[in-house]
N, CA, C and O atoms as a GROMACS GRO file, in nm:
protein
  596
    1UNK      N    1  -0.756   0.008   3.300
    1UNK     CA    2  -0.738   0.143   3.252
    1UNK      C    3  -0.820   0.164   3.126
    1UNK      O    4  -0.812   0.084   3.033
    2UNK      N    5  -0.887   0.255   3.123
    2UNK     CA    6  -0.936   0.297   2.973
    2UNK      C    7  -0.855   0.391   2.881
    2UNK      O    8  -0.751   0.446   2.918
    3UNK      N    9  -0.907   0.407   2.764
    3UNK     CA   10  -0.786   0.485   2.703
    3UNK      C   11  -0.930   0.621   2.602
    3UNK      O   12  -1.042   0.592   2.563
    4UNK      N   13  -0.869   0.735   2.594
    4UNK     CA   14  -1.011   0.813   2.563
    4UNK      C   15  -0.928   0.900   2.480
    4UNK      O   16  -0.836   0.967   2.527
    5UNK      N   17  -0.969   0.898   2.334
    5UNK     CA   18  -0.932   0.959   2.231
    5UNK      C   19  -0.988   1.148   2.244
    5UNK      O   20  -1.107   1.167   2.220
    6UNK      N   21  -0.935   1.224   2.267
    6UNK     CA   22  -0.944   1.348   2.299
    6UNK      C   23  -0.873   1.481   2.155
    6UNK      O   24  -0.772   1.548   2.178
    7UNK      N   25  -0.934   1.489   2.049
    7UNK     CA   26  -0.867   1.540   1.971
    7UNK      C   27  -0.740   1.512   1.899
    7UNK      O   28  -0.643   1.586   1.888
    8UNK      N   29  -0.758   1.396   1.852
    8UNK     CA   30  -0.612   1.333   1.831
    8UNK      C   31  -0.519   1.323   1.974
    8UNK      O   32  -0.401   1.292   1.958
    9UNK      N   33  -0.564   1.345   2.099
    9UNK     CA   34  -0.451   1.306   2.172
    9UNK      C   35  -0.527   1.174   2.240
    9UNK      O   36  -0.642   1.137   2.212
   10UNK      N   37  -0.444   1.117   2.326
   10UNK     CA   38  -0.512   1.009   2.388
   10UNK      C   39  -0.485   1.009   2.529
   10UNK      O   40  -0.370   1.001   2.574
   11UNK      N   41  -0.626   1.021   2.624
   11UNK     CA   42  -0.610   1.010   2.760
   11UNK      C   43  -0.600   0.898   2.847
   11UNK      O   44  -0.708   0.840   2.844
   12UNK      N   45  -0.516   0.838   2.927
   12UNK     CA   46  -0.522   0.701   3.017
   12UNK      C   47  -0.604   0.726   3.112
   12UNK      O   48  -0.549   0.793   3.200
   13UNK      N   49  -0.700   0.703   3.132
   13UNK     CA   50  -0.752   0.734   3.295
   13UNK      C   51  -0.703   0.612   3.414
   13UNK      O   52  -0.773   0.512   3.402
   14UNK      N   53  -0.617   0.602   3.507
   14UNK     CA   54  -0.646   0.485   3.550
   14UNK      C   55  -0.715   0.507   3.682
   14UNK      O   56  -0.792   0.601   3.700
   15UNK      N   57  -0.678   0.396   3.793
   15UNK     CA   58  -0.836   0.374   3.848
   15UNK      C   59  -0.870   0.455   3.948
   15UNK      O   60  -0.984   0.442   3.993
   16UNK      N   61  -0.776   0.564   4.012
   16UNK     CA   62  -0.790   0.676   4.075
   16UNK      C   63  -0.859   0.820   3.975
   16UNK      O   64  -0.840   0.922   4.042
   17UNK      N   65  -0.904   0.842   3.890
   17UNK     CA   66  -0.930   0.889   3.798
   17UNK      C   67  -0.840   1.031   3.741
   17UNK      O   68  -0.872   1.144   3.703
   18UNK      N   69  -0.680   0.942   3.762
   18UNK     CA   70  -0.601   1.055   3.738
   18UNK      C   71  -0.558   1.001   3.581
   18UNK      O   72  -0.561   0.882   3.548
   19UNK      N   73  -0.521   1.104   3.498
   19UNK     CA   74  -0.499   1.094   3.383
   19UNK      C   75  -0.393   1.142   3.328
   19UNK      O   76  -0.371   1.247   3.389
   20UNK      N   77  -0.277   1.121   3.211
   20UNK     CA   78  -0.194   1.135   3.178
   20UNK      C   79  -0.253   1.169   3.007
   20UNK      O   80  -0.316   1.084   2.943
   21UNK      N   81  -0.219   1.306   2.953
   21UNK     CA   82  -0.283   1.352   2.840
   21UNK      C   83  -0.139   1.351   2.730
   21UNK      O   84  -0.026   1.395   2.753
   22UNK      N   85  -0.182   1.296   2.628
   22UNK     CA   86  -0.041   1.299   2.539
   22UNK      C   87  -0.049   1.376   2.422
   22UNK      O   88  -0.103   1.341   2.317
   23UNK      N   89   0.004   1.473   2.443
   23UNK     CA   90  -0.038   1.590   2.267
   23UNK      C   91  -0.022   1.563   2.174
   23UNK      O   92   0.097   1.559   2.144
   24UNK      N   93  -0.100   1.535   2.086
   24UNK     CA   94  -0.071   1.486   1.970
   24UNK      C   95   0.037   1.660   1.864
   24UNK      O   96   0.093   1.760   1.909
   25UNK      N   97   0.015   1.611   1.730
   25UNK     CA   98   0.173   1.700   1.680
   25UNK      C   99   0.056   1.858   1.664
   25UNK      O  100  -0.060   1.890   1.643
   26UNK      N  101   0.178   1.907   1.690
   26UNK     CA  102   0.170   2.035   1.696
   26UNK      C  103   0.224   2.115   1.569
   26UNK      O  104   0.290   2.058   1.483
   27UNK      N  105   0.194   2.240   1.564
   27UNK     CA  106   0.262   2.304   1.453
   27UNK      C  107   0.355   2.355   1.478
   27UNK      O  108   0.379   2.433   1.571
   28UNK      N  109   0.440   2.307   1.374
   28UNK     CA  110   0.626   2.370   1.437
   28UNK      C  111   0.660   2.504   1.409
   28UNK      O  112   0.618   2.569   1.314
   29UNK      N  113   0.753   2.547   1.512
   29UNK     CA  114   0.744   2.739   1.497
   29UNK      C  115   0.851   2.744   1.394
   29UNK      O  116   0.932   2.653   1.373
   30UNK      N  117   0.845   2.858   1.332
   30UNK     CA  118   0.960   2.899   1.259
   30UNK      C  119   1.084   2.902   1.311
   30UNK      O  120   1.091   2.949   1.424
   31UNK      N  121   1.204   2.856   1.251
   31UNK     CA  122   1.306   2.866   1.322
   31UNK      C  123   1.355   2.991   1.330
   31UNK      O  124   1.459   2.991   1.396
   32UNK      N  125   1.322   3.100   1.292
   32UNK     CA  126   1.379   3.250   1.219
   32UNK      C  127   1.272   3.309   1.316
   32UNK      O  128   1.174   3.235   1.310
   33UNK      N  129   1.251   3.411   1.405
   33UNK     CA  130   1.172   3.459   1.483
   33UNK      C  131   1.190   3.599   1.490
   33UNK      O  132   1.286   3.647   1.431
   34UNK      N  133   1.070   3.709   1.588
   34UNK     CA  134   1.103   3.826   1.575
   34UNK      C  135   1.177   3.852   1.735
   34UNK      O  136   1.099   3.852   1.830
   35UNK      N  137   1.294   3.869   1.755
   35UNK     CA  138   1.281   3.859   1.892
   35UNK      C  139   1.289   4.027   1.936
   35UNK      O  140   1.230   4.064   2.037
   36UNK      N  141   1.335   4.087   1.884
   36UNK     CA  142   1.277   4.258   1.970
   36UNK      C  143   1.248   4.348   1.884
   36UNK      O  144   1.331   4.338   1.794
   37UNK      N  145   1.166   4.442   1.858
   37UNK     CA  146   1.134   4.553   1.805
   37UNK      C  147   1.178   4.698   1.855
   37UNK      O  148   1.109   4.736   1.950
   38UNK      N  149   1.251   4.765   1.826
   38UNK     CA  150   1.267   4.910   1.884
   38UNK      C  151   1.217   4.983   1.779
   38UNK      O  152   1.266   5.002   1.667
   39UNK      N  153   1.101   5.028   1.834
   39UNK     CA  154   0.954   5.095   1.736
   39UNK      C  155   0.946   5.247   1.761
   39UNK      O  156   0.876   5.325   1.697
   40UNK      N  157   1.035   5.282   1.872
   40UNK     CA  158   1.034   5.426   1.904
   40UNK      C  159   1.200   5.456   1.909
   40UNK      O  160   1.272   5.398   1.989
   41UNK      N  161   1.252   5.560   1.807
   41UNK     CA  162   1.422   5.551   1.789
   41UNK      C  163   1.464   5.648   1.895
   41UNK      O  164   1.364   5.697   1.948
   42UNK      N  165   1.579   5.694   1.946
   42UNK     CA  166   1.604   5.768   2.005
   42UNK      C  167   1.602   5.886   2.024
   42UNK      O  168   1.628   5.937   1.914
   43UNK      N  169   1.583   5.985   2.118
   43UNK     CA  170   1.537   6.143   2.038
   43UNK      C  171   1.424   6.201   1.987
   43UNK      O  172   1.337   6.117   1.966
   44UNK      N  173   1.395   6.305   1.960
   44UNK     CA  174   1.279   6.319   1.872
   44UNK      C  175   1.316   6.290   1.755
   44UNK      O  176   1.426   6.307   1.702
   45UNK      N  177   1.186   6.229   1.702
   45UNK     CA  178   1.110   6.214   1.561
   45UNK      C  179   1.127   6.294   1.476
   45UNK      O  180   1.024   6.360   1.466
   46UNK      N  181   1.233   6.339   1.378
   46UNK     CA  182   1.264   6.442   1.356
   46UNK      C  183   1.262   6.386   1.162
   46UNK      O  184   1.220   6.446   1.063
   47UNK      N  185   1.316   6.272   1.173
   47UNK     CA  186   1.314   6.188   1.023
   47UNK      C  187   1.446   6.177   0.957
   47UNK      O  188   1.468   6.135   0.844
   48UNK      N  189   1.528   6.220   1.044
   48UNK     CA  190   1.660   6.195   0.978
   48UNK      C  191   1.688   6.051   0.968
   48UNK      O  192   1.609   5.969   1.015
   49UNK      N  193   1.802   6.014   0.907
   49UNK     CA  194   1.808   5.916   0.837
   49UNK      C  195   1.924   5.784   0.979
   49UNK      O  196   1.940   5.663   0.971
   50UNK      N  197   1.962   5.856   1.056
   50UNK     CA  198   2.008   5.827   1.195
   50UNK      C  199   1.916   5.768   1.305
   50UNK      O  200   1.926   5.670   1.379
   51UNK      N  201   1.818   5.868   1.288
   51UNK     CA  202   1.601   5.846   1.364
   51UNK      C  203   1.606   5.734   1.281
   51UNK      O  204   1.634   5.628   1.339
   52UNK      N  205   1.585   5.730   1.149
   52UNK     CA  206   1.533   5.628   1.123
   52UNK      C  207   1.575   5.463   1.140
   52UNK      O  208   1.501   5.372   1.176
   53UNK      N  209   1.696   5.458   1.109
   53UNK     CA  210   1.770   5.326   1.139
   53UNK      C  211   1.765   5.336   1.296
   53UNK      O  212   1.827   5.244   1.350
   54UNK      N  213   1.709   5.424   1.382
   54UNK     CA  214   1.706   5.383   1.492
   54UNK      C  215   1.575   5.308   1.547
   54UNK      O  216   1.559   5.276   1.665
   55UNK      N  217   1.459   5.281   1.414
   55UNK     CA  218   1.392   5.188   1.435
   55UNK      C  219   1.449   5.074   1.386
   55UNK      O  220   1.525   5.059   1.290
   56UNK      N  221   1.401   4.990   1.467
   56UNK     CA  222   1.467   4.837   1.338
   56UNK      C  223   1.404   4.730   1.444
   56UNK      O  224   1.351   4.742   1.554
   57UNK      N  225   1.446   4.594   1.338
   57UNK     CA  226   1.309   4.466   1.402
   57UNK      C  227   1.476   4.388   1.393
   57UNK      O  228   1.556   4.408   1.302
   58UNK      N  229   1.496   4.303   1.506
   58UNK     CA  230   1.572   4.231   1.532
   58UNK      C  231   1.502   4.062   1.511
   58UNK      O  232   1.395   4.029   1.562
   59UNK      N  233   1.580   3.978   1.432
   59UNK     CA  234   1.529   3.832   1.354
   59UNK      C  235   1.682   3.744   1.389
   59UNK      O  236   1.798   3.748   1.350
   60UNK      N  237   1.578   3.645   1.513
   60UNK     CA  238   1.688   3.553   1.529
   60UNK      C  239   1.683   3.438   1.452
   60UNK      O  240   1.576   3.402   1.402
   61UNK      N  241   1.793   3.369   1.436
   61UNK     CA  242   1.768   3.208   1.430
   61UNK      C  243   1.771   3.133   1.548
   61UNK      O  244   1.866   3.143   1.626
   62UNK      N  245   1.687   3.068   1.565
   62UNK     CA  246   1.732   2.952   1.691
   62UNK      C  247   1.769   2.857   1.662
   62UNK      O  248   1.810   2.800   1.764
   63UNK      N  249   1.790   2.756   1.521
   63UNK     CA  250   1.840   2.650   1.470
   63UNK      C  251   1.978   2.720   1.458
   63UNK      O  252   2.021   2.833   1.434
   64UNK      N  253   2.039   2.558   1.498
   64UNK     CA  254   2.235   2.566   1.482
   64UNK      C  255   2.230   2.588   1.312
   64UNK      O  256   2.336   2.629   1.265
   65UNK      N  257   2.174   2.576   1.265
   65UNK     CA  258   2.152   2.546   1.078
   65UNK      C  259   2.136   2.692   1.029
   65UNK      O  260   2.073   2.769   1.102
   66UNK      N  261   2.180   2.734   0.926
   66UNK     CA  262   2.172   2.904   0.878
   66UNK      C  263   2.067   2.830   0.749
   66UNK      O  264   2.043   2.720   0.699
   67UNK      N  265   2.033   2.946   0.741
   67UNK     CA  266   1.843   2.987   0.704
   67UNK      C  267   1.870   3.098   0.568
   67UNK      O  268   1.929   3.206   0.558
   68UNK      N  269   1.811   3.026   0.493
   68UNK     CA  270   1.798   3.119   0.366
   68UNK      C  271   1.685   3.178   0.363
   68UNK      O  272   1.593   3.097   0.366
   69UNK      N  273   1.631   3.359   0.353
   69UNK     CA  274   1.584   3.396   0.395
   69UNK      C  275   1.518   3.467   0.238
   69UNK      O  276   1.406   3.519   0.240
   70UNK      N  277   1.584   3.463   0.130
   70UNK     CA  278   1.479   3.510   0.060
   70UNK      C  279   1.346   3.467  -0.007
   70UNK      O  280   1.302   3.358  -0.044
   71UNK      N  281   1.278   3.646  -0.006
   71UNK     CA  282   1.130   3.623  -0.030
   71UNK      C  283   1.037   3.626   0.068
   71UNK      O  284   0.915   3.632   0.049
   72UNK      N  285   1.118   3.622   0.217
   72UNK     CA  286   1.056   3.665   0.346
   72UNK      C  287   1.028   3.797   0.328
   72UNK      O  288   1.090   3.879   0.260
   73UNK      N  289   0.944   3.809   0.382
   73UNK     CA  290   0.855   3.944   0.420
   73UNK      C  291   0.868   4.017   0.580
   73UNK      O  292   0.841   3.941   0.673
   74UNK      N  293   0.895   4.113   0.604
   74UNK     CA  294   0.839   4.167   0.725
   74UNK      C  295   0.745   4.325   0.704
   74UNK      O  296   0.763   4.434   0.649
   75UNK      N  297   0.662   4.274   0.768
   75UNK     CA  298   0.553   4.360   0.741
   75UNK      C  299   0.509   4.405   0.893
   75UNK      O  300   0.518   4.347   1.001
   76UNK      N  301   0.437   4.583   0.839
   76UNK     CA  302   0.388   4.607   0.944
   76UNK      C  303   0.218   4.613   0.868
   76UNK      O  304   0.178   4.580   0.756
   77UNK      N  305   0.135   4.683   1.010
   77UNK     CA  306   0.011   4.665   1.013
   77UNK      C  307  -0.069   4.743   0.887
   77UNK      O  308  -0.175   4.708   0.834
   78UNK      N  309   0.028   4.881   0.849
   78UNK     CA  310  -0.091   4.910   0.760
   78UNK      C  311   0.011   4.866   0.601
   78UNK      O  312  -0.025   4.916   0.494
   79UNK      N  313   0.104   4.794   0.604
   79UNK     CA  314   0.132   4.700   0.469
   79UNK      C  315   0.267   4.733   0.434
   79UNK      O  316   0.333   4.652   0.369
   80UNK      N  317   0.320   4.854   0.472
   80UNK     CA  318   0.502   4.829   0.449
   80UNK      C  319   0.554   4.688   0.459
   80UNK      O  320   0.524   4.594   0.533
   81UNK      N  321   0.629   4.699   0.374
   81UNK     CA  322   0.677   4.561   0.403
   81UNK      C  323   0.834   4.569   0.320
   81UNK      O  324   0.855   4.644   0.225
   82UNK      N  325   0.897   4.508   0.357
   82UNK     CA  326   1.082   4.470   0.371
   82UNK      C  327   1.058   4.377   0.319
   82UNK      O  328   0.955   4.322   0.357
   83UNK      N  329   1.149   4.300   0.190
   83UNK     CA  330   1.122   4.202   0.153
   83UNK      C  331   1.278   4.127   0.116
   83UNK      O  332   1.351   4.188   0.038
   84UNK      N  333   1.308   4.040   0.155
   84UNK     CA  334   1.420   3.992   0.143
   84UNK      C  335   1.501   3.947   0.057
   84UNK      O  336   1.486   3.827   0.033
   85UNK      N  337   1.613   4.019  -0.018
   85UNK     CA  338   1.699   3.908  -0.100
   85UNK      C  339   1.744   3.800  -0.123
   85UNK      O  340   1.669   3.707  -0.095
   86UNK      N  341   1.857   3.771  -0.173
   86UNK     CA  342   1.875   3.637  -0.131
   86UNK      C  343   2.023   3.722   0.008
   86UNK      O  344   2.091   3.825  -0.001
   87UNK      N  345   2.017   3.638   0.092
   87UNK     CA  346   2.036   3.655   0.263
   87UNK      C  347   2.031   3.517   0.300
   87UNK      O  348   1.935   3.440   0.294
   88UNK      N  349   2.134   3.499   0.332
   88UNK     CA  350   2.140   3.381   0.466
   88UNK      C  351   2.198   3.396   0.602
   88UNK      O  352   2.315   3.423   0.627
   89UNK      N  353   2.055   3.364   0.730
   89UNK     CA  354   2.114   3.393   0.810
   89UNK      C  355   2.206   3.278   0.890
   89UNK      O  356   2.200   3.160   0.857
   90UNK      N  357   2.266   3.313   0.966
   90UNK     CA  358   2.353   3.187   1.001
   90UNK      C  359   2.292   3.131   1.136
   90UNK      O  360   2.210   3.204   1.192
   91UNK      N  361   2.325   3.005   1.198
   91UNK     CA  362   2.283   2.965   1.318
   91UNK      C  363   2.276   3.001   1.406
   91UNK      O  364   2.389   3.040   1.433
   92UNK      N  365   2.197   3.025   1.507
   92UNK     CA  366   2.192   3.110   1.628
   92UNK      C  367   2.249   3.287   1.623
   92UNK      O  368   2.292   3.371   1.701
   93UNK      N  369   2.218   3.276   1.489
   93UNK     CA  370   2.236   3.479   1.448
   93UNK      C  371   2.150   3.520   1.461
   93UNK      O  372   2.042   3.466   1.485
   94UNK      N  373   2.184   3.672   1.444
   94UNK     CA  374   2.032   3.773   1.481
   94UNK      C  375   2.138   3.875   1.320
   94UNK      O  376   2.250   3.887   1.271
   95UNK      N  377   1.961   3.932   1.302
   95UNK     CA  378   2.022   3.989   1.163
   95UNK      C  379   1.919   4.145   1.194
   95UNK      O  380   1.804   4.103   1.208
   96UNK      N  381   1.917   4.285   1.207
   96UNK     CA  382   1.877   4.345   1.255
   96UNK      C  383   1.821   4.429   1.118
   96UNK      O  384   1.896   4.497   1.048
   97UNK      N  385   1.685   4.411   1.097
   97UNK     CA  386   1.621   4.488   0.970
   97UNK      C  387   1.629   4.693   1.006
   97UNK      O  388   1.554   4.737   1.093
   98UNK      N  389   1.694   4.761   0.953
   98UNK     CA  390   1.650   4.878   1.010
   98UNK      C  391   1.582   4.924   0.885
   98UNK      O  392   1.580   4.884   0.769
   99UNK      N  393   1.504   5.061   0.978
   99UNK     CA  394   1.380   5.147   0.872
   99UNK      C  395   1.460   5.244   0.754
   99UNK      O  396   1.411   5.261   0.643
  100UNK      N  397   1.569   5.295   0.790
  100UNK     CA  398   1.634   5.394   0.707
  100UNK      C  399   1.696   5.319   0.569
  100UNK      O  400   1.663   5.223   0.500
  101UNK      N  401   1.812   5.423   0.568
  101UNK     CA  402   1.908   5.389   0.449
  101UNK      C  403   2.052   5.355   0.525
  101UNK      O  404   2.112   5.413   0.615
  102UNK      N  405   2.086   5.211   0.434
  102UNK     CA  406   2.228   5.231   0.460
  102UNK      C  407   2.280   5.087   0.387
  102UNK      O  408   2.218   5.007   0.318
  103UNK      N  409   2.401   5.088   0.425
  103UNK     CA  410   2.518   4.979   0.325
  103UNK      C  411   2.504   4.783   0.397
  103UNK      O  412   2.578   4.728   0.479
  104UNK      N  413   2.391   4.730   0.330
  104UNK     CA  414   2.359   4.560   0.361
  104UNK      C  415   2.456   4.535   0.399
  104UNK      O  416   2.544   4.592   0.334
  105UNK      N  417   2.515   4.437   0.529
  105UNK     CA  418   2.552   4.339   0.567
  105UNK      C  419   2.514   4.212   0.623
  105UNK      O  420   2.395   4.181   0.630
  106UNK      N  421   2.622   4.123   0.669
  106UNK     CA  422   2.560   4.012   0.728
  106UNK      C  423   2.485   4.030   0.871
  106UNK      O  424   2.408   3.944   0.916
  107UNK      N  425   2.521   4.168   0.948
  107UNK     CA  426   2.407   4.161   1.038
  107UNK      C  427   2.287   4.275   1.048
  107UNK      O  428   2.186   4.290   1.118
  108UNK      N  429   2.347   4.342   0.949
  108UNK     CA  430   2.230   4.435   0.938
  108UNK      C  431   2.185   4.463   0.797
  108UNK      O  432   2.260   4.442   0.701
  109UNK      N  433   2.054   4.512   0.784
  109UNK     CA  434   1.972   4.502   0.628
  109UNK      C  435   1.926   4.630   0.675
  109UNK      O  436   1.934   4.675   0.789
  110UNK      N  437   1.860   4.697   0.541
  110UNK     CA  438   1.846   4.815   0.556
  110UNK      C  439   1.710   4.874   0.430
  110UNK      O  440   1.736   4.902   0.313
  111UNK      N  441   1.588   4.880   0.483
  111UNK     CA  442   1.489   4.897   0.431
  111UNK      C  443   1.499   5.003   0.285
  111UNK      O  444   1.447   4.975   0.177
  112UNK      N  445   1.580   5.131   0.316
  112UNK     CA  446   1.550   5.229   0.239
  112UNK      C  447   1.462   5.324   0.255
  112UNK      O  448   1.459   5.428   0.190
  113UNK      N  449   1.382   5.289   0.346
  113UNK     CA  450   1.271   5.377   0.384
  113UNK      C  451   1.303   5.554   0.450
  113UNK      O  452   1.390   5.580   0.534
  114UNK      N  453   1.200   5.667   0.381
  114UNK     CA  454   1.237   5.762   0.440
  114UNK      C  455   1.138   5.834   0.520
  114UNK      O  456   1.152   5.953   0.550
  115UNK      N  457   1.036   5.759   0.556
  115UNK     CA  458   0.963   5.806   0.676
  115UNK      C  459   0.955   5.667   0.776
  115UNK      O  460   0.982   5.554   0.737
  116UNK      N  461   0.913   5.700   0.906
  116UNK     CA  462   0.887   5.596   0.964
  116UNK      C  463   0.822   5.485   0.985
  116UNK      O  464   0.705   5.515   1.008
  117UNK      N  465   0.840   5.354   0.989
  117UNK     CA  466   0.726   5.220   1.006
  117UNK      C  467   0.656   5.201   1.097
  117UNK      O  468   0.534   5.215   1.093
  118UNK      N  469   0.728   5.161   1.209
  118UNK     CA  470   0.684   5.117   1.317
  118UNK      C  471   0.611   5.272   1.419
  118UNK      O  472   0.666   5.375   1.458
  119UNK      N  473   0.480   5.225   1.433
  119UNK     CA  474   0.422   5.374   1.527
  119UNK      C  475   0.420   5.308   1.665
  119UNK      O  476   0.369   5.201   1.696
  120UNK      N  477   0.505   5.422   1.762
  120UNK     CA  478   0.512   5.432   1.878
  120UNK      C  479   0.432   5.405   1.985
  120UNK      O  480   0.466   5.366   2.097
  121UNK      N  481   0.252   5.445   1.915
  121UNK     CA  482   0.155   5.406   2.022
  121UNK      C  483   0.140   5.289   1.978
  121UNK      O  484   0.213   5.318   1.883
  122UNK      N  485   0.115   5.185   1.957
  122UNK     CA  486   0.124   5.066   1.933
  122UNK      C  487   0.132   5.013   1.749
  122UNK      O  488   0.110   5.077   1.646
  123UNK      N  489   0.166   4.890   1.770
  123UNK     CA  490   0.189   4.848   1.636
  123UNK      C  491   0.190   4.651   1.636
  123UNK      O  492   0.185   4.576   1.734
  124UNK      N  493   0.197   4.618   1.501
  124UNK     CA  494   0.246   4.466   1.474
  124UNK      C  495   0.307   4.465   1.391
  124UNK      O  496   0.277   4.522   1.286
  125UNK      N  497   0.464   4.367   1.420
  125UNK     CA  498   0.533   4.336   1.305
  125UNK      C  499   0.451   4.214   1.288
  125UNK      O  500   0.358   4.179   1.362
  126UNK      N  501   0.505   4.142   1.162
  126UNK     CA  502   0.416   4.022   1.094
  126UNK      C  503   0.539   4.004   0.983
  126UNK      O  504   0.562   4.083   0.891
  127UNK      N  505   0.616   3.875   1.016
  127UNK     CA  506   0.730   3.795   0.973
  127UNK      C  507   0.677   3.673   0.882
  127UNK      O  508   0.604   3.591   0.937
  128UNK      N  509   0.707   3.658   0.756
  128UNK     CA  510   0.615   3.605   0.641
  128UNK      C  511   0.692   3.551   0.569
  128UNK      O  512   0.790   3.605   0.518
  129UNK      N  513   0.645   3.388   0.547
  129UNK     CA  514   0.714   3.330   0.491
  129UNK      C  515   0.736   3.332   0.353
  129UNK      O  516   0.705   3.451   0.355
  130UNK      N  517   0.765   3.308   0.213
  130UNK     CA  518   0.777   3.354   0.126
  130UNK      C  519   0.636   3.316   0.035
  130UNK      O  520   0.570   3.400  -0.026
  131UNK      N  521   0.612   3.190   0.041
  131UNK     CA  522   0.438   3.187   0.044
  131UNK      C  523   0.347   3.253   0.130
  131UNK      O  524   0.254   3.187   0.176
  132UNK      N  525   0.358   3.380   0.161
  132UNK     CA  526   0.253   3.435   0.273
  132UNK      C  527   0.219   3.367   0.402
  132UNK      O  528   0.139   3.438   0.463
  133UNK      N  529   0.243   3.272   0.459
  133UNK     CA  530   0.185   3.211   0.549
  133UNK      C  531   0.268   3.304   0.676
  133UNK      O  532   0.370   3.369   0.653
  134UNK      N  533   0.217   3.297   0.781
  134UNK     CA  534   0.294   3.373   0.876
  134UNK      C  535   0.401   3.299   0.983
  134UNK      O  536   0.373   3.202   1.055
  135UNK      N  537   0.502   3.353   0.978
  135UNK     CA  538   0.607   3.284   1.015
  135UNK      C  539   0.633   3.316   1.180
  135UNK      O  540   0.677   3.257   1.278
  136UNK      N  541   0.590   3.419   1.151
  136UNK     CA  542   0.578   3.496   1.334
  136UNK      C  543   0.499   3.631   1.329
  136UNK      O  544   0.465   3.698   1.231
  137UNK      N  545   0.477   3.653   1.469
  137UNK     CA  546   0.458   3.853   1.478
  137UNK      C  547   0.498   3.893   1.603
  137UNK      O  548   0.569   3.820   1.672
  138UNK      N  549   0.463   3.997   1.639
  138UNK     CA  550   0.496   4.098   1.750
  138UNK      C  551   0.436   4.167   1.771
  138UNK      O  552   0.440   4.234   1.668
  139UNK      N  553   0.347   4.231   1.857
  139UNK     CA  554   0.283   4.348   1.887
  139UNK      C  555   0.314   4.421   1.993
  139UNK      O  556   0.392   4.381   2.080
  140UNK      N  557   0.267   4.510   1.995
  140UNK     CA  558   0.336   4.622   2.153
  140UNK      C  559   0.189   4.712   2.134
  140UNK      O  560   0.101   4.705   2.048
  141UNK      N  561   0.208   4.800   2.259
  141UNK     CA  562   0.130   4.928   2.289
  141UNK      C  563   0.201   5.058   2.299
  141UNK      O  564   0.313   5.077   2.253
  142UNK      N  565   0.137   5.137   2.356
  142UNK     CA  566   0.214   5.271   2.351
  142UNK      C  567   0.313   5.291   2.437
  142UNK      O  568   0.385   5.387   2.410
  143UNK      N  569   0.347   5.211   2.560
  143UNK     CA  570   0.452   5.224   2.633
  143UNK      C  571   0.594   5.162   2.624
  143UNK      O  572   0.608   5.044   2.592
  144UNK      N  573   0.718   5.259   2.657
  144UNK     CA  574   0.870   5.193   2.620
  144UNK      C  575   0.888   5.212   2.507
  144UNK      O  576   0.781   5.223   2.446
  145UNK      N  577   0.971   5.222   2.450
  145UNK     CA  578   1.049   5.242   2.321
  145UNK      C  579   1.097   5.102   2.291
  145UNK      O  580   1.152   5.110   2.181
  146UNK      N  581   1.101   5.010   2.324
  146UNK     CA  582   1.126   4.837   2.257
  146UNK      C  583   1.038   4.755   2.314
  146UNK      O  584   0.980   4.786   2.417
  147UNK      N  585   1.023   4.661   2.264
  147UNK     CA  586   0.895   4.522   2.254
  147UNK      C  587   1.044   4.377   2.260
  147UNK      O  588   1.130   4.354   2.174
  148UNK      N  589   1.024   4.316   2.378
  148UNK     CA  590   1.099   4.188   2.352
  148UNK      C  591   1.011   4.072   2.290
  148UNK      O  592   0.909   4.068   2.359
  149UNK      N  593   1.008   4.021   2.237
  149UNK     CA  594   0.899   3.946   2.185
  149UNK      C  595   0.900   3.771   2.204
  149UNK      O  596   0.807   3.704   2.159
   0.00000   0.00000   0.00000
């Protein structure tokens, strides 16, 4: 058998020239993710403050472990951005950012914002770790009113 160094991974060839490829490490995902966007709220666009929390970016955990979240960022494309207190989310929670105004809890946060973020014909959220590095994103197009991500 030979053994064939391939980008940090290493290939076996043996003597049928079938091969077994072993990945070397990968970059680990954030445990905190974006998992749906509802970028278009219900109704017309009218700007009430009801419209507005009817956009919002849904952020799971997938670790059993709760996640301290301040200094995270969620940002959209042309630079709004939500920026996090101190917030901890808990294990396998979802914590639902909305665009409007309203009273913080443990599952929902609430931007303050009084026009809209997320645009309907397409958009990207961009989930940021507290050093800028990017923790996740999301994008959609103009069709449907939510993005599962």
């Amino acid at each position: 058998m030979k053994k064939l160094i391939v980008s940090g991974a290493v290939a076996i060839i043996g003597a049928v020239g079938a091969g077994v490829l072993v990945a070397g490490p990968a970059e680990a995902a954030s445990a905190v993710q974006i998992h749906r966007v509802y970028f278009d709220s219900p109704g017309s666009d009218r700007g009430s403050n009801a419209s507005l929390n009817g956009e919002w970016v849904q952020l799971f955990n997938t670790s059993r472990t709760s996640r301290q979240l301040r200094g995270y960022k969620l940002k959209d494309r042309t630079g709004f951005t939500y920026t996090f207190g101190s917030f901890k989310l808990g294990g396998r929670k979802s914590v639902y950012v909305h665009t409007g105004k309203g009273r913080n809890n443990a599952t929902h946060r609430y931007w303050g914002m009084t026009r809209y973020v997320w645009n309907n014909n397409g958009d990207k959220a961009y989930f940021r770790y507290p050093n800028g590095s990017l923790a996740d994103s999301c994008s959609w197009g103009s069709s449907g009113s939510s993005k599962y991500c």
